[in-house]
KEMIZA-993560 format. One line per field, with one value per residue (C-alpha): chain; x, y, z. Coordinates in steps of 0.05 Angstrom, whole numbers, plus 5000, padded with zeros to 4 digits. Layout:
<nodes>
rofi	[A | ...];
px	[X | ...];
py	[Y | ...];
pz	[Z | ...];
</nodes>
This chain:
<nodes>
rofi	[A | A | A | A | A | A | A | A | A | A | A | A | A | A | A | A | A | A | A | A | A | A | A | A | A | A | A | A | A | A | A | A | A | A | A | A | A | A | A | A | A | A | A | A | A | A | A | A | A | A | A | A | A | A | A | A | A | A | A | A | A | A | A | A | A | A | A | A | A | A | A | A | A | A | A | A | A | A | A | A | A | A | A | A | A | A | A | A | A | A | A | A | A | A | A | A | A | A | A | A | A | A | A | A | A | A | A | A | A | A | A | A | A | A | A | A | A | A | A | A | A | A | A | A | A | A | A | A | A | A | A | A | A | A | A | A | A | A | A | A | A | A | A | A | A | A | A | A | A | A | A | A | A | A | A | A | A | A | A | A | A | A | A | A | A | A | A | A | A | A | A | A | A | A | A | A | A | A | A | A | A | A | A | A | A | A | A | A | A | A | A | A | A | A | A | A | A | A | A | A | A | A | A | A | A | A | A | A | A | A | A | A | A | A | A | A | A | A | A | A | A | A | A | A | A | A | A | A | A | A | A | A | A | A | A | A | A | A | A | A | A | A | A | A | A | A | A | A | A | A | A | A | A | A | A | A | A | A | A | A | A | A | A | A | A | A | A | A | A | A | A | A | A | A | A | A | A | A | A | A | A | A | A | A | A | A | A | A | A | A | A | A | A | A | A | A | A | A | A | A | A | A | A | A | A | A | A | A | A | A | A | A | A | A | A | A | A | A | A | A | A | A | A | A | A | A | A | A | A | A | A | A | A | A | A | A | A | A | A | A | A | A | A | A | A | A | A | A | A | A | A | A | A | A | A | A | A | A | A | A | A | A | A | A | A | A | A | A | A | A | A | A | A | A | A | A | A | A | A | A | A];
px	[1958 | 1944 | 2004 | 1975 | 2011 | 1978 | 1930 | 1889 | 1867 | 1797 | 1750 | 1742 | 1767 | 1837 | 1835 | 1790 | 1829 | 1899 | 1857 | 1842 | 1913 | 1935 | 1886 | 1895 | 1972 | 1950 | 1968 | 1928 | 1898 | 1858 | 1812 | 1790 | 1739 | 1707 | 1638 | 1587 | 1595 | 1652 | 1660 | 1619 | 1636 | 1635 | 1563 | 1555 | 1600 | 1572 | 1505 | 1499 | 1520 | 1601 | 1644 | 1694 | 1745 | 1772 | 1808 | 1853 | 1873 | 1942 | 1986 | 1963 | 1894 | 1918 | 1931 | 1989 | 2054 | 2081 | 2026 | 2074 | 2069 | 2008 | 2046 | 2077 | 2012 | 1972 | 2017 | 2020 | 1931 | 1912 | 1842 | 1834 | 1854 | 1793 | 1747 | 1772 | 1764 | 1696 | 1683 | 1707 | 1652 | 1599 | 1579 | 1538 | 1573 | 1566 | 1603 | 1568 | 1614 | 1683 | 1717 | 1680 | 1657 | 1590 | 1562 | 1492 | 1454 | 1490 | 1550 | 1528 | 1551 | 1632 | 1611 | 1594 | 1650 | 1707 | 1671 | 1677 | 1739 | 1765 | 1728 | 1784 | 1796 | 1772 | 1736 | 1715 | 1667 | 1655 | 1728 | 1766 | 1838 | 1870 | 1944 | 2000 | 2067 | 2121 | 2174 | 2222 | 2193 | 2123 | 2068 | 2008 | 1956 | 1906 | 1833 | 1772 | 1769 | 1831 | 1899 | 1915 | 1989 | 2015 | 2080 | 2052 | 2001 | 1973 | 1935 | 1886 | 1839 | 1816 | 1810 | 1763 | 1701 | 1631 | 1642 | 1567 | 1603 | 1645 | 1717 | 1782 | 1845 | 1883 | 1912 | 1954 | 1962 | 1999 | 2042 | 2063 | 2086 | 2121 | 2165 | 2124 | 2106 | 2025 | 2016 | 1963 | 1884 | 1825 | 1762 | 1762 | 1702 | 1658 | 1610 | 1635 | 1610 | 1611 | 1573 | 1584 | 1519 | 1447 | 1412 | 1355 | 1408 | 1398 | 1380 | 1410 | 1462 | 1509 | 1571 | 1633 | 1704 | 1731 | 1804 | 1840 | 1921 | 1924 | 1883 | 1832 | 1764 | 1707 | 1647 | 1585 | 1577 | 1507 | 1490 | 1455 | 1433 | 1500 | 1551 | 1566 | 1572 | 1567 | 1629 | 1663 | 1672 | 1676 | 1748 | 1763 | 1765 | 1819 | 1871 | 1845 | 1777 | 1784 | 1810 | 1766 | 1751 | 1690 | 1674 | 1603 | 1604 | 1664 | 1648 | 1636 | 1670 | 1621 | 1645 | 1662 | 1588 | 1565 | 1599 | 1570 | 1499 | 1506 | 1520 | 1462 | 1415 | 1421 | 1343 | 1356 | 1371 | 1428 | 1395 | 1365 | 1421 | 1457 | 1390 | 1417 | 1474 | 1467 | 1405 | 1347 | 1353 | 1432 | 1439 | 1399 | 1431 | 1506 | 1471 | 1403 | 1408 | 1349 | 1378 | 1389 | 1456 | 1461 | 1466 | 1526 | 1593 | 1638 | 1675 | 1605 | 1596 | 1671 | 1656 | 1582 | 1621 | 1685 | 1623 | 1608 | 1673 | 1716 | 1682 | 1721 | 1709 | 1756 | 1721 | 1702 | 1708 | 1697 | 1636 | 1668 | 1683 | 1608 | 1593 | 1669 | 1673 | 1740 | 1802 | 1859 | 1927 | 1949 | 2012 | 2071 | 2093 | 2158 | 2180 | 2140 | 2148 | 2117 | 2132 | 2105 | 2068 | 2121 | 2139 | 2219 | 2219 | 2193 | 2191 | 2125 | 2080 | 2045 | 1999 | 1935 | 1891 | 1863 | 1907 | 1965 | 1975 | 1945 | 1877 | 1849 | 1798 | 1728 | 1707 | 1728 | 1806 | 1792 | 1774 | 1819 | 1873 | 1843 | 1839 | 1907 | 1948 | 1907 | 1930 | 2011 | 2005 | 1968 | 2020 | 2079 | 2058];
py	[0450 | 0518 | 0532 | 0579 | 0625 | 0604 | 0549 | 0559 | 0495 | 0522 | 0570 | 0588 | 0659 | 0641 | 0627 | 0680 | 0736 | 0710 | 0703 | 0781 | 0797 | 0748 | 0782 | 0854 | 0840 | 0813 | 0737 | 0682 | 0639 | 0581 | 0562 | 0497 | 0467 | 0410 | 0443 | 0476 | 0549 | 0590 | 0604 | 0551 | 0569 | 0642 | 0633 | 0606 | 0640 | 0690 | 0655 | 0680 | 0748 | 0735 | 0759 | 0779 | 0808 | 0823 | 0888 | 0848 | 0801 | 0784 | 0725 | 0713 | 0696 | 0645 | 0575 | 0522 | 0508 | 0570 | 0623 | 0681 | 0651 | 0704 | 0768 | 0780 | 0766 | 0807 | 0860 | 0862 | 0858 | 0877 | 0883 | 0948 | 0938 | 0885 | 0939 | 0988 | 0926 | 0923 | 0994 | 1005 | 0952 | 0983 | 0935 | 0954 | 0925 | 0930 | 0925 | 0879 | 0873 | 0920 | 0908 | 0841 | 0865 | 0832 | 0844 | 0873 | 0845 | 0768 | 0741 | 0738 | 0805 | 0782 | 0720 | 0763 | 0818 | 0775 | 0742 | 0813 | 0817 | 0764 | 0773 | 0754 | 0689 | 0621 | 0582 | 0505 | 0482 | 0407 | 0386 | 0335 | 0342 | 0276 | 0295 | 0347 | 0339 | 0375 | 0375 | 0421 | 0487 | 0455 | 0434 | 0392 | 0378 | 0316 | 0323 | 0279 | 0325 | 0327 | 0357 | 0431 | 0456 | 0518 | 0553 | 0563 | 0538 | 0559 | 0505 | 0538 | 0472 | 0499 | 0449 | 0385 | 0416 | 0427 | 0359 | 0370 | 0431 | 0389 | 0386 | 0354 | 0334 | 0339 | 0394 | 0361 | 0305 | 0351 | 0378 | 0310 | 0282 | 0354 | 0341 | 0385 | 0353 | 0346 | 0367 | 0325 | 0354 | 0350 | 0381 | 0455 | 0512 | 0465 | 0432 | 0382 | 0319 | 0304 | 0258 | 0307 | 0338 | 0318 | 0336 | 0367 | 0433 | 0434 | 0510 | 0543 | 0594 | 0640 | 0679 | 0631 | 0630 | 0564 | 0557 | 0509 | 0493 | 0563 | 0597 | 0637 | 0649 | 0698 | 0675 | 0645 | 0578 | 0535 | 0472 | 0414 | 0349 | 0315 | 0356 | 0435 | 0493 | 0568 | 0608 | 0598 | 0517 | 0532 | 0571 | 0522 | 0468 | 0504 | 0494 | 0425 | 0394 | 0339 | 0379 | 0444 | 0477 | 0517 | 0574 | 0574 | 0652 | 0680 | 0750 | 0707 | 0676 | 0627 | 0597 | 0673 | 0685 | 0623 | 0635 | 0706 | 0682 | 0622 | 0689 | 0735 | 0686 | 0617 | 0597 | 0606 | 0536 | 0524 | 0512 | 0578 | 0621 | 0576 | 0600 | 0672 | 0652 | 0617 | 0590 | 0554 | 0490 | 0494 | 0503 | 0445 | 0406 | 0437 | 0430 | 0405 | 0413 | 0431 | 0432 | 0518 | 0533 | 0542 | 0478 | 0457 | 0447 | 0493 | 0429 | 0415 | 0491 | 0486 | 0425 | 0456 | 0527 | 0482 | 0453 | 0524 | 0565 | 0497 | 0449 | 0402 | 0361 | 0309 | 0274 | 0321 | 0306 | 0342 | 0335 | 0324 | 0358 | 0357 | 0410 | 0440 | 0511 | 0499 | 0436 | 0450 | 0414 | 0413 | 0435 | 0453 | 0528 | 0512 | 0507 | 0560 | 0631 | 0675 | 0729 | 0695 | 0635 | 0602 | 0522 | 0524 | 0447 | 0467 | 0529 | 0558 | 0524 | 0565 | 0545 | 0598 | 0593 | 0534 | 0479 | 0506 | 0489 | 0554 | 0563 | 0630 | 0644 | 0650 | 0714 | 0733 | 0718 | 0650 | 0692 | 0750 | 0694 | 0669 | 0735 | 0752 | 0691 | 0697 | 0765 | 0755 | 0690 | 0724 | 0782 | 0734 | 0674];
pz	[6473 | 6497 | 6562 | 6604 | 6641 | 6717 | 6733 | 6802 | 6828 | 6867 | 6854 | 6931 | 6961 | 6954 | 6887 | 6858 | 6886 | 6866 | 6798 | 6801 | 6815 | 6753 | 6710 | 6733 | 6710 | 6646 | 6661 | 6616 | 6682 | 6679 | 6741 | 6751 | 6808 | 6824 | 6838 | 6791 | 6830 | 6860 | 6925 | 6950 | 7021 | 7023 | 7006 | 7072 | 7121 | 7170 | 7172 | 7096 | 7106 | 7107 | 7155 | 7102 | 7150 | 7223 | 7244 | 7294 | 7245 | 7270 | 7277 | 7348 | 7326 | 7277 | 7290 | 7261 | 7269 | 7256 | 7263 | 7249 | 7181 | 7161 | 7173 | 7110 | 7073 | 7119 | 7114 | 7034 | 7035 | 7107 | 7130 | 7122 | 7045 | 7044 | 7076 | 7016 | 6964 | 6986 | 6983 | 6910 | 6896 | 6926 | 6976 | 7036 | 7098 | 7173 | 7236 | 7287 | 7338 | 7347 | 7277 | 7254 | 7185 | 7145 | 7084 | 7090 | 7030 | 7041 | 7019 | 6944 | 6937 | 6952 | 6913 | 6846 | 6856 | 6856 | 6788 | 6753 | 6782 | 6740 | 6674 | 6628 | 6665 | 6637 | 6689 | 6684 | 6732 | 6744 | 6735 | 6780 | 6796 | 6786 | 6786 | 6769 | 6738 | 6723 | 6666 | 6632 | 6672 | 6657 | 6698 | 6665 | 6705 | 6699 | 6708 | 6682 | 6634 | 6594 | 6604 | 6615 | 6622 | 6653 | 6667 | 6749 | 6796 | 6856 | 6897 | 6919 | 6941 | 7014 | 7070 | 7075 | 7114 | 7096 | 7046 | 7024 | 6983 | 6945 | 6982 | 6961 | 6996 | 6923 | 6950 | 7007 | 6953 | 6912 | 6961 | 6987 | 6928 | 6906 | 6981 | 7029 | 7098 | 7114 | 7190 | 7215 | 7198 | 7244 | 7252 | 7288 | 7295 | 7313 | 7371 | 7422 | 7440 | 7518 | 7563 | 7621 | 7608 | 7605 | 7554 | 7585 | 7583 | 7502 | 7476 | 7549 | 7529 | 7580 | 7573 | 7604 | 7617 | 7575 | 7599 | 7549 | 7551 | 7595 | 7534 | 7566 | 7526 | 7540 | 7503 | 7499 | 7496 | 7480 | 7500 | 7454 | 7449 | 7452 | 7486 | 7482 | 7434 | 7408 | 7397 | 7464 | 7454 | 7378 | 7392 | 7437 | 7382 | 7351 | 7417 | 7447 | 7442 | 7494 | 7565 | 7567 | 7642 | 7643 | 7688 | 7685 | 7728 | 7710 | 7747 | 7809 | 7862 | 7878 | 7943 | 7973 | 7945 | 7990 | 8055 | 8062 | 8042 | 8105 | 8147 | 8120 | 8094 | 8120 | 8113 | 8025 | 7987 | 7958 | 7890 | 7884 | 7907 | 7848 | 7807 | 7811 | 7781 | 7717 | 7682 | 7733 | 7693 | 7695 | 7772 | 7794 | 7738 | 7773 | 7840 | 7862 | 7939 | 7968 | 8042 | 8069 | 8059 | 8134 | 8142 | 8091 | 8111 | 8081 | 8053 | 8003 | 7990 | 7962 | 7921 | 7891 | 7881 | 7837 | 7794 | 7770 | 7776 | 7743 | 7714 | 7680 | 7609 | 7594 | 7538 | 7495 | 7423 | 7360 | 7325 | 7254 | 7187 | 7166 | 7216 | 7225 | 7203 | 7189 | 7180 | 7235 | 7199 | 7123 | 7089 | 7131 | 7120 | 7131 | 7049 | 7030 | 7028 | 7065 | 7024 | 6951 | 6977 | 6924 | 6951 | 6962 | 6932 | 6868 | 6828 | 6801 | 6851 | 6904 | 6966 | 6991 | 7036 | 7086 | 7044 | 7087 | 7158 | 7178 | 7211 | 7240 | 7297 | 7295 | 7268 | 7187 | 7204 | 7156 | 7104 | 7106 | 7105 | 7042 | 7012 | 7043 | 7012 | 6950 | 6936 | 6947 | 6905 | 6851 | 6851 | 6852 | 6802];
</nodes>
């Protein structure tokens, strides 16, 4: 039986660009996936165009136990040396918002660089994990296809969103049984279900202050069918989906706003001074007084002006993995270096990417983690 020198469990960002790294040092690397493509979910990031990196990519912005975990990686493959990997490839990009990069002709073109990238590497497609092993400085490594043996691995098996793409938890099933703790994993980037809403709101979108735990978030958020959305309740996710405060005007003090229209224009409803606040629909949903505001009592004004400034949800829950952008949870960092991405129970196996108890904000940090931890893997196996 062939031993290769490093198998990659996933074809996925991770994996392909710790596979270029192998390859570029001359490393015999086997890839193996579950799924008939690579980089199932790059394909779909960014709407299709793939927000392949962030400029402030930076442990703040990254979630987990130990969030300063990413700075070694970051440091060794930064964003600004993804920006330059996709400029040697000749891929049109563009900035959409302050240092939020895209690809301009869709994610396909990341998809097929990293592919010629790793030209030398053999790649089977359709192959299950079952189980790894390890003996005499040898890992094999089951699949429903046979046995393949290697001298490294990197697991490289993402998290367990988007299932329709063909996900596995292998990954965390390797890790356990090689001694490495499995924080807890739950759904994060995603919508939140709430019953504090009617649905008559679905499609309104504004700009709103979410306060979660003390996290402050300027965003937009969107309302649906079943709860809320859009990026501000999407971040949101990744702190605490079930106690979320909403400012519905942040640039407004509401109540100050209400006690100098009872002195300049008492005769105006309530309602419609809400109106030229936030969305019609919204403020008679938030209010729906009809009486002049000359003739509330400071004490209601107070009350209607706490609906918009702080509204509070406290049964929000996420919508689940089949819409979450990405899994919160996985494999503790703390036995792995964040240096190599080498596990310190077990010699010649490394962890990349959203496997690890690592999960970034909304906005290509995901992905430059992947790219990130792919790299110092690939340069270290």
């Amino acid at each position: 039986m062939k031993i290769y020198d490093t198998i990659i469990i996933g074809a996925g960002a991770a994996g392909l660009m710790a596979a270029a790294q192998l390859a570029h040092r001359k490393k015999s690397v086997l890839i193996l996936d579950m799924g008939d493509k690579p980089a199932r979910k790059i394909a779909v990031s960014g709407g299709g165009n793939c927000n392949f990196t962030n400029m402030r990519a930076d442990y703040p912005r990254y979630f987990g136990k130990n969030p300063r975990f990413v700075m070694s990686a970051l440091n060794q493959f930064s964003p600004n040396d993804m920006l330059n990997w996709v400029k040697r490839h000749n891929i049109k990009y563009i900035e959409k918002e302050l240092g939020r990069f895209f690809c301009k002709d869709g994610a396909d073109k990341i998809v097929q660089a990293l592919i010629q990238d790793i030209k030398t590497v053999q790649i089977k497609y359709n192959t299950k994990v079952i189980d790894v092993d390890k003996t005499d400085n040898k890992f094999t490594v089951a699949t429903d296809h046979g046995e393949f043996m290697a001298t490294s691995i990197i697991v490289a098996t993402g998290g367990i969103s988007y299932p329709h793409l063909l996900v596995s938890d292998i990954g965390h099933k390797i890790a356990k049984k090689f001694g490495h703790k499995i924080e807890p994993v739950r759904p994060a980037l995603c919508a939140i279900k709430t019953k504090s809403f009617d649905s008559c709101l679905a499609g309104i979108s504004l700009n709103t202050e979410t306060t979660v735990n003390k996290h402050k978030i300027n965003d937009d958020l969107l309302f649906t069918h079943f709860g809320i959305g859009g990026p501000a309740i999407y971040r949101a996710t990744l702190i605490n989906p079930k106690e979320i405060i909403i400012n519905f005007a942040p640039n407004t003090d509401v109540f100050e706003l209400f006690k100098k229209a009872k002195q300049t224009n008492g005769k105006k409803s309530v309602v419609n001074i809400v109106g030229e606040i936030v969305p019609n629909k919204l403020a008679h949903f938030l209010c729906d007084d009809t009486r002049n505001i000359a003739d509330l009592r400071d004490t209601e004004l107070k009350q209607i002006a706490n609906k918009i400034n702080c509204f509070e949800i406290n049964d929000g829950t996420a919508t689940g993995f089949q819409s979450a952008e990405v899994m919160m949870g996985g494999i503790s960092t703390d036995k792995i270096s964040s240096k190599t991405m080498e596990s310190g129970l077990c010699a010649g196996l490394y962890f990349v990417g959203e496997c690890l108890d690592i999960t970034g904000d909304l906005g290509g940090f995901n992905l430059q983690w992947a790219f990130s931890s792919g790299f110092v893997a690939g340069n270290n196996a």
